[in-house]
N, C-alpha and C positions, 0 to 999 in steps of 0.2 A: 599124440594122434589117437591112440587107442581110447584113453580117457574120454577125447572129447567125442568119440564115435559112440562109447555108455552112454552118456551123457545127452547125445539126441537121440539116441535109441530109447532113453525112460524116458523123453520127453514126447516124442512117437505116441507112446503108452500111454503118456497121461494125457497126450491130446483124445485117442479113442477109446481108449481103456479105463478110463476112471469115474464114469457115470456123466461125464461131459459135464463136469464142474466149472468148467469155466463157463458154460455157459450163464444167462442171470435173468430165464424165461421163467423160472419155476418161481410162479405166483401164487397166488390164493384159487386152491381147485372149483372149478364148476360148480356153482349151489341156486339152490331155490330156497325161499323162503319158506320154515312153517307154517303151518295155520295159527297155530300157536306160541308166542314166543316163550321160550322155560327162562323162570328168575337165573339170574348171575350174580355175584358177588363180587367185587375187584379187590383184591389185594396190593395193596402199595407199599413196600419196606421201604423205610426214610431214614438216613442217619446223617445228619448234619446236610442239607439236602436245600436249604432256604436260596441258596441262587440260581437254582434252575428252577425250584416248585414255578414258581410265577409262568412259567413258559409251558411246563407240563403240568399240570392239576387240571386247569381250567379246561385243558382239552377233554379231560377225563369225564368232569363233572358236567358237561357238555353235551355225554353223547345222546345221538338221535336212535335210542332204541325202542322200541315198541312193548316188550315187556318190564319186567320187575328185575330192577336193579341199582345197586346199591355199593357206595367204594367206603371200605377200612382202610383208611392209613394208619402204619403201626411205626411209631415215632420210636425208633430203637436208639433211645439214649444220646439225642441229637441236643448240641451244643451251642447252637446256632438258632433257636429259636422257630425250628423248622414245624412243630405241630402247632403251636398260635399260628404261624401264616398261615399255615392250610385251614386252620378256622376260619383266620381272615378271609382270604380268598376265598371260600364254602359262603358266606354270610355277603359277600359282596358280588360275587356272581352268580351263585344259587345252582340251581342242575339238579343233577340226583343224588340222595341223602351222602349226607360221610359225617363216617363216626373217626375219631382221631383216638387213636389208644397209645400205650405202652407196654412194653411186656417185661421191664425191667432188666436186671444184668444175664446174660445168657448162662447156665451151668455147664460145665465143664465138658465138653465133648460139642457144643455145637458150635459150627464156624461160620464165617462170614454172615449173612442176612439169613442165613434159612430158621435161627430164632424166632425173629420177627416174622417173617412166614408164618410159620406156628403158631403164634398166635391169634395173626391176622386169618388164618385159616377158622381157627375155633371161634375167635368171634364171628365170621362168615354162617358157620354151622347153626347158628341160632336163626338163621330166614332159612334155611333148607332150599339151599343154591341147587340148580341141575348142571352150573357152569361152575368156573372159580377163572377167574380173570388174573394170573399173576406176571404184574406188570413193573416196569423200575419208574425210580420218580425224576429221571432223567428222559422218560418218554413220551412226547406228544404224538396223541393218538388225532385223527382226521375225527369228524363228528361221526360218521358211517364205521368205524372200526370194529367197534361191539359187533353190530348189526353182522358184521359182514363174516367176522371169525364165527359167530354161532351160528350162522346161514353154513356155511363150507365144514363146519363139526359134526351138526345136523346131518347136510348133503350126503358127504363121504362117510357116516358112520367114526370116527376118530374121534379116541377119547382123548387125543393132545395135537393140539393145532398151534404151532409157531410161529413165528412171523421175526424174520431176522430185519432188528431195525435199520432204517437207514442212518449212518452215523455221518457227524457233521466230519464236511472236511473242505474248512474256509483257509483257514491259517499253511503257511510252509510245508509245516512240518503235517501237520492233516494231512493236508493231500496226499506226499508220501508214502505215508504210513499207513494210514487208515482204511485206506483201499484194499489197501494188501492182507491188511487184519483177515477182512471176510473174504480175499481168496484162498487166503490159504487153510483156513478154517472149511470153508469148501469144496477143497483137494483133502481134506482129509474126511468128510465126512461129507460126500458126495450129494445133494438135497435129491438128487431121484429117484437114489436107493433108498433113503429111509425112509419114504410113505407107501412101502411097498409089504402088504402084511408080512410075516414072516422073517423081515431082514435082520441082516447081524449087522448094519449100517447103523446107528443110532446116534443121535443127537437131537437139541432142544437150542433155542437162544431167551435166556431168562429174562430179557427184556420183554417179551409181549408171546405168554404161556396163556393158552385158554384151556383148561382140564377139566374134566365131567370128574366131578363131585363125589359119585359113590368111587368113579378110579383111585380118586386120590385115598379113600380111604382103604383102598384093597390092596396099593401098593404102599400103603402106611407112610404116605407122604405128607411131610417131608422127614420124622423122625427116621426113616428107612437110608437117607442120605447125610445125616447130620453133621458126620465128619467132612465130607464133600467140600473142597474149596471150591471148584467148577460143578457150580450147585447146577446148572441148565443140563449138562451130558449128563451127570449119576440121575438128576429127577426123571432124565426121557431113560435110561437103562432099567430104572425102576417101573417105571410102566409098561416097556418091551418085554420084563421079565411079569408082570403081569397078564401078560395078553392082549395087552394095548393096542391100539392101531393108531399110530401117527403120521403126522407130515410136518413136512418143514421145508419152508422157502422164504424170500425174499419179499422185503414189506414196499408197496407202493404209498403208503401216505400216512406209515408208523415211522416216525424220525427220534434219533437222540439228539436234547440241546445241550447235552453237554461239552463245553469246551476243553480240548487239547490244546491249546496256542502252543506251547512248548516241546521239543522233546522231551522234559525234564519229566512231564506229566503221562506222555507216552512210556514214553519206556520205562515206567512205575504203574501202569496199567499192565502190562504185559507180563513184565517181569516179576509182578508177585506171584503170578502164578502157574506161567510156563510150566517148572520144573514139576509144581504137584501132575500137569497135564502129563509129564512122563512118570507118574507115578514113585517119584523119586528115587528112579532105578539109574545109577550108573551107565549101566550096558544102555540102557534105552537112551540118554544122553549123548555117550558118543555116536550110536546110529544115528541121531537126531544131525548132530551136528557132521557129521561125514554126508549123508544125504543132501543136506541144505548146501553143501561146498558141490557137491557132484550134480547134482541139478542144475544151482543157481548160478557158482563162484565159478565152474569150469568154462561155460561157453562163449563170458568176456573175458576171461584169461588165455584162452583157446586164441583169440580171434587177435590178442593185442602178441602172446610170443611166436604165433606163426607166424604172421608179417613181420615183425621183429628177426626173425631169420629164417625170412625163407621160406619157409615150411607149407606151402601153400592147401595140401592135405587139411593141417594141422586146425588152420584158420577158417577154412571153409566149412567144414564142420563144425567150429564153434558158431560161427557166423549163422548157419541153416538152424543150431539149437536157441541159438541169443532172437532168433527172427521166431519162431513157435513160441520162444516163450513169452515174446512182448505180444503176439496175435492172441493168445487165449488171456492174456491181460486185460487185451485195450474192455471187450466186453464190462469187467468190472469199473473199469475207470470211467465210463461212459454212465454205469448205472449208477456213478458216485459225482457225475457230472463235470467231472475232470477230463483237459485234454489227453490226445491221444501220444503225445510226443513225453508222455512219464512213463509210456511203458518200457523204451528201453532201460530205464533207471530202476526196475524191478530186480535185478541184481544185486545193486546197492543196498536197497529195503533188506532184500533178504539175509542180507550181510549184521544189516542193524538187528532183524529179529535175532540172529545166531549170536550177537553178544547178548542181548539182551535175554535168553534163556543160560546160557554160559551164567551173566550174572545171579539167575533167578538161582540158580544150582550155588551156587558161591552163597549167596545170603541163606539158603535154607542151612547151609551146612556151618553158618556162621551162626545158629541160630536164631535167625533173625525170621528165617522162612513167608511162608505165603501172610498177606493182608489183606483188612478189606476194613475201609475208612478209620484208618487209627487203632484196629485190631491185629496183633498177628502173633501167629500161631506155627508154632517151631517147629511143630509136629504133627502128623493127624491125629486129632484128639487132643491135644495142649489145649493149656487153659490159657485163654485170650490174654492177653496183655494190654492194657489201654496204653496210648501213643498220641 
């Protein structure tokens, strides 16, 4: 009874007390347009990328922006034939220029894409961007996207503007899951607090990064993060520890096409790189997992052994936390277009996330550690492994 009485009591908290994350109003801030539009650059890292390009390039090369702009795709050692398509595509629907590069094998110390970044940034540097667009090649952007990030950068003064994409969730196990990815991503990293000058809230979503240019070179970005597996939090910490001003919320008509049909594929999304998420501290792992049992796992356990004997205390309580926590759910299931009758299954998820960092913790230690597209890296700083 006690337990389940914690247990709506942090749930109480996080209904009022956590910057009202569950809510999924925080949009693109109030802007006007300049008089002037400043050149941008788009960065796109691509590594084996050739089944979604078709679905996202075209959106890109596309956009309806009024000034000078321009996309690098940086083809990082893709095996799939993924920079001829995107020539293809570039030459068959035309838009605004793109140059397709390479930057060769990463050296020792850089992880996941933020290589390619890097270079895609320095080629960028040669038009003298006042933006830098750093977008993933799983993301179709609406034709107004440019337009609308550098109107609200402008607006608000923000030298990093993000935009959390909306990610697909057609298939089962999507639905699921995937909802729950950006709540709980949300519970930890509240989107009201971080566009708040000054906050110790800080996060980014590396899908759809709009960054002023002299920033990025004042927070020596991205070489300043390079060990970073979770390149989106270290890039926005790096520019908080700049004097940055950002924001960050939820995207109305920036979507990922990239398909989960499986769990197989989820929970190897997740699980490479939870464990770096807790910085591969032990202590931080078991809170990790005690919390997620006293939150999630208590309040239908609560609700199935009181009635099981008795205990009517015991179950009501879990009952009144199981009932909070599907209400600040339904919110995100609605903004993922999913009915409302998965929220109470938001336990379940929570269950699956908690193996699935268990295992992420299990592979790091088995040296297999964090990945990212057939790279992985045993350690921060380990030299990539091809896979």
């Amino acid at each position: 009874m006690w337990t389940a009485a914690v247990s709506l009591a942090v749930w109480c908290w996080l209904l009022l007390g956590q910057g009202f994350f569950w809510r999924t109003d925080v949009r693109l801030p109030p802007r006007r347009e300049p008089e002037v539009w400043p050149p941008v650059c788009v960065v796109v890292p691509a590594r084996d990328e050739a089944a979604v390009l078709p679905a996202s390039l075209p959106s890109l090369l596309a956009q309806d922006y009024p000034g000078r702009a321009e996309v690098f795709l940086v083809d990082d050692g893709s095996r799939d034939g993924t920079g001829d398509l995107a020539r293809e595509l570039s030459a068959r629907r035309g838009g605004l220029p793109l140059t397709v590069d390479s930057p060769g094998e990463p050296p020792e110390g850089w992880t996941g894409k933020l290589w390619a970044v890097r270079h895609g940034i320095a080629l960028a540097r040669a038009r003298d961007p006042e933006y830098l667009l750093l977008t993933d090649a799983d993301i179709a952007h609406a034709p107004d996207s440019l337009r609308s990030l550098v109107a609200a950068a402008r607006t608000g003064d923000f030298d990093l503007v993000s935009q959390m994409a909306r990610l697909r969730a057609e298939s089962p196990w999507e639905r699921l899951v995937v909802p729950a990815f950006v709540y709980f991503f949300a519970q930890l990293y509240p989107f009201r607090w971080i566009g708040r000058r000054g906050a110790r809230t800080t996060a980014a979503a590396g899908g759809c990064v709009l960054l002023r240019a002299d920033m990025a070179g004042r927070a020596r970005l991205p070489d300043a993060v390079r060990h970073a597996v979770i390149d989106d939090v270290a890039l926005a910490r790096a520019v908080r520890a700049s004097g940055g001003h950002l924001w960050l919320g939820l995207a109305d008509r920036v979507d990922s096409v990239r398909p989960y049909p499986g769990l197989g594929e989820l929970w190897r999304m997740v699980s490479r790189s939870a464990y770096a998420q807790l910085r591969h501290s032990p202590p931080l792992l078991l809170g990790t997992v005690a919390g997620l049992a006293l939150v999630y796992l208590v309040p239908p356990v609560a609700v199935v052994a009181g009635a099981a004997v008795g205990d009517t205390p015991t179950w009501v309580l879990g009952a009144v936390g199981w009932a909070v926590m599907a209400v600040t759910y339904m919110p995100m299931l609605r903004y993922h277009r999913q009915p409302p009758w998965l929220a109470p299954l938001l336990p379940f998820t929570a269950f699956l996330y908690l193996l699935m960092t268990l295992d992420s913790a299990v592979r790091h230690y088995r040296g297999r550690g964090a990945a990212w597209k057939g790279r992985t890296y045993t350690r921060p700083g380990a030299v990539p492994d091809e896979g």
